[in-house]
BABAZA-625246 format. One record per residue (C-alpha): residue in three letters; x, y, z. Coordinates in pm, whole numbers, plus 50000, padded with zeros to 5 digits. Layout:
BEGIN
ALAXYZ;...
//
This chain:
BEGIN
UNK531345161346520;UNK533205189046701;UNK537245184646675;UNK539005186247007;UNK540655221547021;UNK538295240046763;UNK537255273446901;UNK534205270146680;UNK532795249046385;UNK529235241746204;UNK528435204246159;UNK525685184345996;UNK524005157946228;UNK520795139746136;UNK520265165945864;UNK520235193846074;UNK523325224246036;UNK524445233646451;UNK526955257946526;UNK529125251346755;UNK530855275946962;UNK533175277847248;UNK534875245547222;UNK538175248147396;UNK535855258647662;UNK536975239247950;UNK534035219448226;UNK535875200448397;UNK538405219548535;UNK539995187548765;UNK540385167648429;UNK540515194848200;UNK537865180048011;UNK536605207047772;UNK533095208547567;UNK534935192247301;UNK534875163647465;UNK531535163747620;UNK530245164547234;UNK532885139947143;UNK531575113747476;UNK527615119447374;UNK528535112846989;UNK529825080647115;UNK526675073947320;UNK524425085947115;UNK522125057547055;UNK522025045247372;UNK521435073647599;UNK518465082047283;UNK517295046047393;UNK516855052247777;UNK515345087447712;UNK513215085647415;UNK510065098947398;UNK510175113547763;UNK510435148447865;UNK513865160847950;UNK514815185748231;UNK518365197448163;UNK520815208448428;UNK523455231748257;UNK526855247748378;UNK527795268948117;UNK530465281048243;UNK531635250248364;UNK531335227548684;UNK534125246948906;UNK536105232549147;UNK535385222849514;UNK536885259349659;UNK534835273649406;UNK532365253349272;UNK530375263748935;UNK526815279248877;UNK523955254548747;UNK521095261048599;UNK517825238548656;UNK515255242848336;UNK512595226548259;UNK510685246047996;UNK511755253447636;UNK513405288347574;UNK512895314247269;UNK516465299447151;UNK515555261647129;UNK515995252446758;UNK512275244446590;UNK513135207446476;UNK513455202046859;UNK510765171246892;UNK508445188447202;UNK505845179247454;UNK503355201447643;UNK502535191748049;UNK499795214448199;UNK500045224248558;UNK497285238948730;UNK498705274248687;UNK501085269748408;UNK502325247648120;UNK505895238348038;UNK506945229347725;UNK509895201447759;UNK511825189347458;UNK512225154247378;UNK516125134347347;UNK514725113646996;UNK517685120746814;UNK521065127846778;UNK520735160746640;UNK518715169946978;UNK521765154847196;UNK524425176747023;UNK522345207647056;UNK521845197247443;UNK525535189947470;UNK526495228347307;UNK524395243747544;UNK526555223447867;UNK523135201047899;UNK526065184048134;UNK522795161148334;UNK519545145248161;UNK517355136948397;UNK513595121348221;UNK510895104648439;UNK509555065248404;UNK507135068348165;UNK507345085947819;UNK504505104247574;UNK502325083747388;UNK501555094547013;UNK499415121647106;UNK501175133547333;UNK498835118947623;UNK501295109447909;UNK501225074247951;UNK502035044748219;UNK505375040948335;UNK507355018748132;UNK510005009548437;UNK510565010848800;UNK513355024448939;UNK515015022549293;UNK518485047949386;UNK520005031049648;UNK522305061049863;UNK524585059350121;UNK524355074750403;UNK527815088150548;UNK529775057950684;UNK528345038050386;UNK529915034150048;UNK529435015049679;UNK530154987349832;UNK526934985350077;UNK524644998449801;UNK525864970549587;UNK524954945649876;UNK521334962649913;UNK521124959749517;UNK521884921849555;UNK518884918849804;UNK516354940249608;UNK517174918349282;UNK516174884949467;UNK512924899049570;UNK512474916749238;UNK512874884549010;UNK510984870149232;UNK508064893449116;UNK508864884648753;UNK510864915648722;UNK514684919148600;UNK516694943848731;UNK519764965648564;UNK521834979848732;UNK523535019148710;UNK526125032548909;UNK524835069048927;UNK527775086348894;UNK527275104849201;UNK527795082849497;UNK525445052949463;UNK524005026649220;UNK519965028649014;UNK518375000748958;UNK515904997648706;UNK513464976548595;UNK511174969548266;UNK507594969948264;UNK504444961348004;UNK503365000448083;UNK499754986948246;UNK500855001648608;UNK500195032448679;UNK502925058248822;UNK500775056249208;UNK500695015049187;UNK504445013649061;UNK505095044449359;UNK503585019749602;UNK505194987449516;UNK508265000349514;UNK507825015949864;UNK506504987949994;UNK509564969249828;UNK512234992150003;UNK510574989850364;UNK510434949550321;UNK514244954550269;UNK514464978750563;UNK512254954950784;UNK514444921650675;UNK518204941150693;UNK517844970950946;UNK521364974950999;UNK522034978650597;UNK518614998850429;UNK516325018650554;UNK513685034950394;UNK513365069850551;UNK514395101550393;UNK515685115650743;UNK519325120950692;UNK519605109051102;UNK518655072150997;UNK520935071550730;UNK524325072150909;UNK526205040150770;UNK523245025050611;UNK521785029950202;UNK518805047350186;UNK516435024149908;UNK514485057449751;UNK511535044949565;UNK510385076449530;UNK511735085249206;UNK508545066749079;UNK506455094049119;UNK504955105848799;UNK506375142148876;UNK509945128548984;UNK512725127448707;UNK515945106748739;UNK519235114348596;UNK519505091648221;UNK521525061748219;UNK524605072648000;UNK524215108648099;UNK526845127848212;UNK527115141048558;UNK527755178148718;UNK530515160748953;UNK534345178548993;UNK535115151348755;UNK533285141048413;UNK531485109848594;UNK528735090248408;UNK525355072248507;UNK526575042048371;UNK524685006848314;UNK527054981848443;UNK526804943748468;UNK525934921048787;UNK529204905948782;UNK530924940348804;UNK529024947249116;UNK530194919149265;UNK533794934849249;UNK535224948549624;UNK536824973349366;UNK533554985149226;UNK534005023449174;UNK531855048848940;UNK533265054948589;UNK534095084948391;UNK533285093948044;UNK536355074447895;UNK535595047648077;UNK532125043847922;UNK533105050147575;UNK535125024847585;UNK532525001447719;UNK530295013347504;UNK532505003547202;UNK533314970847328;UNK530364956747542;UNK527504979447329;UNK524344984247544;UNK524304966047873;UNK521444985547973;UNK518644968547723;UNK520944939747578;UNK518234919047634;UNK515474938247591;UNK513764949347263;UNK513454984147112;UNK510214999247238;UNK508275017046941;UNK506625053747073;UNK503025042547209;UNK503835003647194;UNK502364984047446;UNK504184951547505;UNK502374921047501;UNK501734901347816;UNK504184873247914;UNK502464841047781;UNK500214825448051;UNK498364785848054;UNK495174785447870;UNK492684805048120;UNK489524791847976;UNK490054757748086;UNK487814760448371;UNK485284775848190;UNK485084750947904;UNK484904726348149;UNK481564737248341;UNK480134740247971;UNK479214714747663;UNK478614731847327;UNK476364711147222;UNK474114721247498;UNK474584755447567;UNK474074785247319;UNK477444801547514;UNK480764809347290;UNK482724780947371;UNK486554788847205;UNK489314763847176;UNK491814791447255;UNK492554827247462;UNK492084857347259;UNK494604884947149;UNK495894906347460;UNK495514941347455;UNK491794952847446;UNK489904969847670;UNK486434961847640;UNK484194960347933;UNK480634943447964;UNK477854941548284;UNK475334916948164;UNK471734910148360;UNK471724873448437;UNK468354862348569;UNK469314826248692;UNK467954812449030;UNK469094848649172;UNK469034878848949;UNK472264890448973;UNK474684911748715;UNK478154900448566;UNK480904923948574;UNK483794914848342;UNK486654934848225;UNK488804924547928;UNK492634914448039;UNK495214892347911;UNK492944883147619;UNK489954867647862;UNK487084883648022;UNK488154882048382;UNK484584884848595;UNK483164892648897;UNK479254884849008;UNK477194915549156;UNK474444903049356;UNK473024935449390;UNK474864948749036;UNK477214976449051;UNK477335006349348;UNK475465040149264;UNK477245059149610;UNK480355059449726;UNK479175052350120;UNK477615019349997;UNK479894986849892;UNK478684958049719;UNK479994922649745;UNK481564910049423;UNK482714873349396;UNK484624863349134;UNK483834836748902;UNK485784819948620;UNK487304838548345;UNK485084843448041;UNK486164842347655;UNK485934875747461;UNK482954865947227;UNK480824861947588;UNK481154901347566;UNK478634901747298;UNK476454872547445;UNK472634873347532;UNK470644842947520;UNK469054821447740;UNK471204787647859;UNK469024761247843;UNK467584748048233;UNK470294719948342;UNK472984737048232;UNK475714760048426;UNK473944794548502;UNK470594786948354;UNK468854813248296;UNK468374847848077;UNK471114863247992;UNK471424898947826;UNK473824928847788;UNK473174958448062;UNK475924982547947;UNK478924977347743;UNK481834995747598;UNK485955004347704;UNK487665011548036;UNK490655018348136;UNK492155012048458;UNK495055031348700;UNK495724996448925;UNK495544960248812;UNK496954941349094;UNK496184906049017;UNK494114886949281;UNK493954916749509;UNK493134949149329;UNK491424965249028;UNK490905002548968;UNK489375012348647;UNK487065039648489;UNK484705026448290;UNK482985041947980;UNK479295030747871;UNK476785035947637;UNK474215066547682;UNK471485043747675;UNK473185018447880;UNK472605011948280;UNK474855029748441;UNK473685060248221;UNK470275053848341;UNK471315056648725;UNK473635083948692;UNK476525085948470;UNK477825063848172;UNK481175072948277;UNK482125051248645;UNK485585050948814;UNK484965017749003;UNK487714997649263;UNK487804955849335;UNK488854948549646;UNK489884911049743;UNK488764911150100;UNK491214878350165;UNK491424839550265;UNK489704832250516;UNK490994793850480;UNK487444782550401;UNK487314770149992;UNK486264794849773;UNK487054822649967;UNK489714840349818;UNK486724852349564;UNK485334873749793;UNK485444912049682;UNK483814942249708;UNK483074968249457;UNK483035006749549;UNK482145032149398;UNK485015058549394;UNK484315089349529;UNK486695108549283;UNK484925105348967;UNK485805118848622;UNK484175153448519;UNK481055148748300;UNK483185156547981;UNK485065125548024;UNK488015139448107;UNK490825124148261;UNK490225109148631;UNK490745134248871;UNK493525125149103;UNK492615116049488;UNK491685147849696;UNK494425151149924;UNK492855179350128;UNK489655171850241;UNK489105209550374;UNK485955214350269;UNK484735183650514;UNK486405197450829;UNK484995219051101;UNK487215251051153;UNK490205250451346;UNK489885249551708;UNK492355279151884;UNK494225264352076;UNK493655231451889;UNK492065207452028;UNK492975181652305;UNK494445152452117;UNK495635173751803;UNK498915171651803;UNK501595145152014;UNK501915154752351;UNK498325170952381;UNK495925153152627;UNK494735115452613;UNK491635111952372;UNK489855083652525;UNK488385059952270;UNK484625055052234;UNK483425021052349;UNK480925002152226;UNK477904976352368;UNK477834939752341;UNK474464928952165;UNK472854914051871;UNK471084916151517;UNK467254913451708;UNK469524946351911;UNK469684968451604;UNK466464995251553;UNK466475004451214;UNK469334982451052;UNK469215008250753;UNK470415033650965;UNK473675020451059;UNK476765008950863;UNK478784980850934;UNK482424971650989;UNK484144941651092;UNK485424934051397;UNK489374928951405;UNK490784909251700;UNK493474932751823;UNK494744957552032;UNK492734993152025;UNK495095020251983;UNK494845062351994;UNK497345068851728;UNK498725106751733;UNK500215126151460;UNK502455155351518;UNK504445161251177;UNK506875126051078;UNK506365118651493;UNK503785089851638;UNK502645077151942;UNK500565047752011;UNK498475049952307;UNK496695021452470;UNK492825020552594;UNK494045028052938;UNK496035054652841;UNK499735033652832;UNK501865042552560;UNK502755012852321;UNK504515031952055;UNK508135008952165;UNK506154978552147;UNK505284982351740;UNK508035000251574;UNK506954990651241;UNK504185010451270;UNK506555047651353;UNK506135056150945;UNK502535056551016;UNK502975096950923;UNK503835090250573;UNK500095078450553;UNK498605104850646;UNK497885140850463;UNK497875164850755;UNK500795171651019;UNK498645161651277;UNK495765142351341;UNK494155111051622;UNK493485085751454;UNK491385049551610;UNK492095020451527;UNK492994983551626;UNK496954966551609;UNK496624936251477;UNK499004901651361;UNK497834881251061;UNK498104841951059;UNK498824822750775;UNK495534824650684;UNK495324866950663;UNK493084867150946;UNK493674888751299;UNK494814861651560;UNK494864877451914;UNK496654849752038;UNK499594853851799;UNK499674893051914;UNK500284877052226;UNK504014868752168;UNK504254909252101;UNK501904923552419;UNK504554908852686;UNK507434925052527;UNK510054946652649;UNK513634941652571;UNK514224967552234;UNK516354935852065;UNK513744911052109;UNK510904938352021;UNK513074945251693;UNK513374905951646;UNK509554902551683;UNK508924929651414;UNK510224903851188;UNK509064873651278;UNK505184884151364;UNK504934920651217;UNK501804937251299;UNK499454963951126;UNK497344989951214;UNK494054989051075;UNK492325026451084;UNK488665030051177;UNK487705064051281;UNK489325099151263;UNK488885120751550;UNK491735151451505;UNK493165162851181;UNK494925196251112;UNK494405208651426;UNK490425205151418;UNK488435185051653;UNK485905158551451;UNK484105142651749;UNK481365164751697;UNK480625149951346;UNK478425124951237;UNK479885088151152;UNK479635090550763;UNK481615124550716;UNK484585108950957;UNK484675079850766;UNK484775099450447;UNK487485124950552;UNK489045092850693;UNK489555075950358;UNK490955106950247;UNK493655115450482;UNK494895084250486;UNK496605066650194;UNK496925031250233;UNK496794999150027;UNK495434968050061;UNK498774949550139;UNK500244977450360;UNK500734974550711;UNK498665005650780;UNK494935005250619;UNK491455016650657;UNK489104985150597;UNK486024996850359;UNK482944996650571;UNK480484967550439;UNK477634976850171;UNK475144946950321;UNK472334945350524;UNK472564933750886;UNK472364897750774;UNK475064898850558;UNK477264914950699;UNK476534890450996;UNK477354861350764;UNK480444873950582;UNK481734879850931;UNK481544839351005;UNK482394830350672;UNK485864848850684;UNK486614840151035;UNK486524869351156;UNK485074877051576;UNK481804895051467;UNK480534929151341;UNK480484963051472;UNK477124979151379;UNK477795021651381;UNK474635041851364;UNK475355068951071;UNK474495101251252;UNK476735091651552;UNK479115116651710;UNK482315102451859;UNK482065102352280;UNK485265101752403;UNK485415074352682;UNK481775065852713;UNK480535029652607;UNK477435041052354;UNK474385023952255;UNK475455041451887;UNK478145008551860;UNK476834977551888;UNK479504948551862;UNK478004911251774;UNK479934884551858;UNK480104849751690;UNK481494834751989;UNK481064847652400;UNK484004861652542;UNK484574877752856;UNK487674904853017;UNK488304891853343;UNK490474903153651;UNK492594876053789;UNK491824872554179;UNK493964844854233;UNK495294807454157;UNK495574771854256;UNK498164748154215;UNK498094719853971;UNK498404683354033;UNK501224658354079;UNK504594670454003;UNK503374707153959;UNK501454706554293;UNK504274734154365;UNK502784757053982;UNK499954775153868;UNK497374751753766;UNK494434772553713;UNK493784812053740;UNK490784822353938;UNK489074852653772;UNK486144877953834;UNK484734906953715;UNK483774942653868;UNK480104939254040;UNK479704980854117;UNK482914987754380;UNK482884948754425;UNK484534920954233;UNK482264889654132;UNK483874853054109;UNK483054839953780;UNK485294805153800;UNK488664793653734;UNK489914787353422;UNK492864764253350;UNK492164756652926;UNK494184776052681;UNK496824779952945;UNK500454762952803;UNK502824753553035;UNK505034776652957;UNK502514806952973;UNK501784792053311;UNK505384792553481;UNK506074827253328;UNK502794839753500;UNK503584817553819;UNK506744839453925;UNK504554871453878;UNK501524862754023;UNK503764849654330;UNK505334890654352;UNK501554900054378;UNK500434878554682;UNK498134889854938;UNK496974868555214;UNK492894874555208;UNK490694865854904;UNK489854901754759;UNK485994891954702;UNK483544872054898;UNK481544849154691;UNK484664823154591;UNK482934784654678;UNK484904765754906;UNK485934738454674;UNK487944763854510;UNK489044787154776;UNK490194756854995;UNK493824756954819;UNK493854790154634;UNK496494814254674;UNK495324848254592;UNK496844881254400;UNK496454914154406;UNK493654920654168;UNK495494942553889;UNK495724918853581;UNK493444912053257;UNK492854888053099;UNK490294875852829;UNK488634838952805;UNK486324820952531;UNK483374805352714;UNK479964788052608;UNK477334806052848;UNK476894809753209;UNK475514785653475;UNK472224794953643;UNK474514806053921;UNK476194834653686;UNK479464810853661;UNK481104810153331;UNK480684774453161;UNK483734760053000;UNK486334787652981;UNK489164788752774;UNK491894815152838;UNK492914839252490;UNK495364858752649;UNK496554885852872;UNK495134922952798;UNK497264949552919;UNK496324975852759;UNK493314973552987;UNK492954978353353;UNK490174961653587;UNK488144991353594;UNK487704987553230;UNK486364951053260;UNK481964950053170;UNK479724922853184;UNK478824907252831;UNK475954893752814;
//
């Protein structure tokens, strides 16, 4: 290696003859360290900076004539491609762009390092996931999170941060290593088995770094705007992006002074001292401690994938709804290998035809029964309910099990062959391409090549189902050569109208109020043509105008108040969406324990108003914001077009997950009937039936949305109240409500159920402000106007009832809660 002081030498490393030139040549003009020493420091390091870069294409950042000083800092260059002068033994990698390739070199060697280092290769910065064998770029192979403080904000708080985002990340299984960058805060990183893809390791990393934000305000935030940054560490998780590169642990850094990204230890970070280290420093380390970085983690071969942590046996269940002796079904006494990826959809004619759907994982068939087999559109999901893992031999089974026995009935293979999927999100999520035979089933109704997604569709707290799922069909599908999946169409252009000039109302923040369409109460018998509609459940929320105008939001209510302080877990609701502006519908919603919308539980957020107990309630009942319709984006008005191209330019502009607090529920692939029933079964209010060739009306309650209703409830206007009995003769015992009857109001009873005490003495000192000394309607019996005390009619409310009397009274009333993002004009009869 290069001697300290040597103007210029030629050395031997790995084989390989290097000149080296320009040694005395000094880079670090604070220090004085020279490029002497920068060969001398990655000599030292050589294996282990190899280690964290291997096989994974390398962007350099050079200052070849040094780094400078801060009066006069020095010129960098960023490459990414390969030049004419890179030496030929330089280990390379190809990446097509759409209009270009680069050709990046690979750090596999020592040899490769030196000739980096002679060139003042100062930073290597590689991505998360590295080359396979043929060069195909595979799935990441770690997560990482930079954790930077913003000014007023130091180490110290990013080590803090990187104490919080360890307990939640070995609490997912994973184990973090730390890196103090070097620069001014601290990488974390963390190992995975490579089946993620870069977009589900992007996501739960984001999701990870806004939990942090929600849970410690004051310390993270996950933004990028430098304005939310001041004396908090910004948790980037964005580095996860397949096209985002990271500087190397053990690399160098451009600072004034020869600084390293260097792997440290937990206890270090616990230090008040904690500071970044220079190149000495690491050495050092290096020579003493070895690799901190992977000390317990073994070398990764090129294109190994790791085995799966072991797991209990996972055909217990099965074995135990089967005898061998009965049953011509592969019955194993243990798992099989991990690794495959065999898929199989076999036609199962038991007491329902129906088709199983299993995809090879973790050395078990993990399935999923198709009542009406697997999706052939996009527009049209299909339930799938999962059932209990199957052995691998069952992917080769057809037979008939014998009547008596567990699924009797004919069994034979539809298609069969390999998949490979982009998400595996156990118990929630699936997304695979599948790859079957030409004279297989999904060849004969379109293509043998299918990029499917599993959806759980959630607990309802009934047994059995958490096995609910649907299956789509993506619309993205690979091109008939089988090449790669195309990536998600961010710009759904060619769906959209033109732009309107000026844009149009409700474009952009600020513009006018787009009133949201409103739909009619009725039933299944209601529905013409039940083919003609699609179906969506009804979530019991808060409807909400949501408007986009670049990273701002605003949440507007029916009646046109604006709720955005109310919910400000929901002001990232930009990063969602593809297009700097756009209206969005939808419905705010808080999930009980059980993952279902509980109106009453939005309650505790509706009433509301001081910022510190708003920011307190983010926390303790966080809300989401579940997207249903699309009526602005990029400046053009979509009112004007039918239902099914909304929804589909819908699902494209906004990217969401199925744990994220901002989503667009899949519309249901069932008939009336079903849809009806999977409503009740997950506990859910009812349906919303949306004829396909509906515009969007602004405002006007259509015939085109039917909503049916599992239970009858009612908006109401309270008229007035009556005291209760006994010691709260003096309180509100009971509200007395009515609805609109043309420019009229018409009594419809009191209602005193639901009501806590509590709710009642916070209403009592409100209702008292609104007094008025005549009834304002005419039709209140005597029994219950004899001791009411009556309001100004400006409050909704919404009850549960069973009926009406015949004389148009409701019959047992229970109270929900107060609605105030509706006015009494808005109140309808349901009948």
């Amino acid at each position: 290696m290069a001697t300290p002081g040597s103007p210029a030498q030629s050395v031997r490393v790995d084989g390989r003859t290097l000149r080296l030139t320009s040694l005395d040549r000094v880079l670090y003009p604070e220090t004085g360290t020279t490029k002497a020493d920068v060969l001398a420091y990655y000599a030292a390091v050589s294996n282990q900076l190899i280690h964290s870069a291997r096989d994974r294409p390398v962007t350099r950042k050079r200052w070849v004539s040094g780094v400078g000083t801060p009066e006069k800092p020095g010129q960098v260059f960023f490459q990414k491609n390969i030049d004419a002068s890179t030496p030929d033994w330089v280990q390379r990698h190809a990446i097509e762009h759409k209009d270009h390739t680069n050709v990046y070199p690979m750090l596999n060697d020592t040899a490769t390092l030196t000739w980096l280092a002679q060139i003042a290769a100062l930073e290597i910065h590689v991505p998360q996931w590295r080359f396979g064998a043929q060069g195909e770029q595979c799935n990441p192979d770690r997560l990482v999170l930079d954790l930077d403080p913003g000014e007023g904000a130091g180490l110290a708080e990013c080590a803090e941060v990187a104490r919080l985002a360890r307990g939640i990340l070995q609490g997912m299984g994973l184990d973090p290593h730390p890196v103090t960058s070097g620069s001014k805060g601290i990488h974390l990183y963390c190992t995975l088995d490579g089946r993620q893809s870069s977009e589900g390791v992007s996501a739960v990393a984001h999701e990870l770094a806004r939990a942090l934000e929600t849970d410690h305000p004051d310390l993270a935030v996950s933004d990028m705007k430098k304005t939310r940054r001041t004396g908090r560490v910004l948790v980037d998780w964005s580095q996860n992006n397949s096209n985002k590169t990271t500087v190397a642990p053990y690399s160098l850094r451009g600072r004034f002074q020869p600084l390293v990204a260097a792997p440290r230890t937990w206890e270090e970070l616990d230090d008040p001292g904690l500071q970044q280290l220079d190149y000495r420093s690491v050495m050092l380390r290096v020579k003493e401690l070895g690799d901190v970085f992977t000390a317990d983690e073994a070398p990764r071969q090129p294109g190994e994938i790791r085995a799966a942590p072991s797991k209990e046996d996972r055909l217990s269940k099965y074995r135990s709804m089967r005898d061998p002796a009965k049953t011509p079904e592969p019955v194993p006494e243990a798992v099989g290998a991990p690794g495959g990826n065999s898929f199989v959809i076999q036609e199962h004619h038991a007491r329902r035809l129906h088709y199983d759907f299993r995809l090879e994982h973790d050395g078990v068939l993990v399935s999923w029964a198709l009542p009406k087999g697997p999706p052939t559109v996009p527009d049209r999901n299909h339930l799938a309910v999962q059932t209990e893992d199957h052995p691998l031999d069952y992917g080769s089974f057809e037979g008939s099990i014998p009547k008596g026995e567990y699924g009797a009935g004919e069994v034979s293979i539809w298609d069969a062959g390999t998949y490979e999927f982009e998400k595996w999100r156990d118990g929630k999520e699936v997304i695979c391409t599948v790859h079957g035979r030409a004279d297989g089933g999904l060849a004969r109704s379109g293509s043998a090549t299918r990029r499917f997604a599993l959806i759980n569709t959630g607990s309802s707290g009934k047994p059995g189902s958490d096995k609910n799922w649907l299956i789509h069909l993506m619309k993205e599908q690979p091109a008939a050569s089988g090449s790669p999946v195309a990536r998600k169409d961010r710009s759904p252009d060619r769906n959209l109208p033109p732009r309107a000039d000026p844009a149009p109302a409700g474009a952009a923040a600020g513009a006018a109020f787009v009133e949201p369409m409103l739909a009619t109460l009725g039933s299944a018998q209601a529905i013409p043509d039940p083919e003609d509609w699609a179906y969506e459940m009804k979530w019991d929320g808060v409807r909400a105008i949501a408007t986009v105008n670049g990273g701002a939001i605003q949440l507007t209510s029916r009646n046109g108040n604006d709720m955005t302080p109310l919910y400000p877990e929901l002001g990232d609701l930009a990063e969602f969406v593809s297009a700097e502006t756009a209206v969005l519908d939808g419905e705010v919603v808080a999930l009980n324990k059980a993952g279902r919308p509980d109106f009453g539980l939005l309650q505790t957020r509706l009433k509301l108003t001081d910022p510190a107990d708003i920011e307190a309630a983010t926390r303790q009942t966080p809300v989401r914001f579940l997207v249903f319709d699309l009526l602005a984006f990029d400046g053009r008005d979509l009112t004007g077009l039918d239902y099914c191209q909304r929804r589909e330019i819908l699902e494209k502009a906004v990217d969401d997950a199925p744990d994220s607090h901002v989503q667009v529920p899949p519309a249901l692939d069932a008939t009336l009937e079903e849809a009806v029933e999977a409503s009740r079964e997950l506990g859910l209010e009812g349906i919303l039936a949306k004829r396909l060739t509906s515009d969007y009306l602004p405002g006007a309650r259509s015939q085109s949305w039917v909503k049916i209703k599992h239970h009858h409830t009612q908006e109401v206007v309270v008229v007035g109240w009556r005291p209760g009995k006994g010691n709260r003769a003096s309180k509100v015992g009971s509200l007395l409500v009515a609805v609109p009857d043309g420019v009229d109001l018409r009594y419809l009873g009191r209602v005193g159920s639901g009501l806590t005490d509590r709710e009642l003495a916070d209403v009592g000192a409100r209702l008292k402000k609104m007094a008025r000394k005549t009834p304002p309607l005419s039709d209140v019996p005597g029994a219950d106007a004899a001791d009411a005390h009556w309001v100004r009619p400006a409050l909704v409310g919404e009850v549960q009832h069973s009926g009406h009397t015949g004389g148009g009274r409701l019959r047992h009333p229970v109270w929900r809660g107060w609605r105030p993002d509706k006015k009494p004009s808005d109140v309808v009869v349901e009948r």
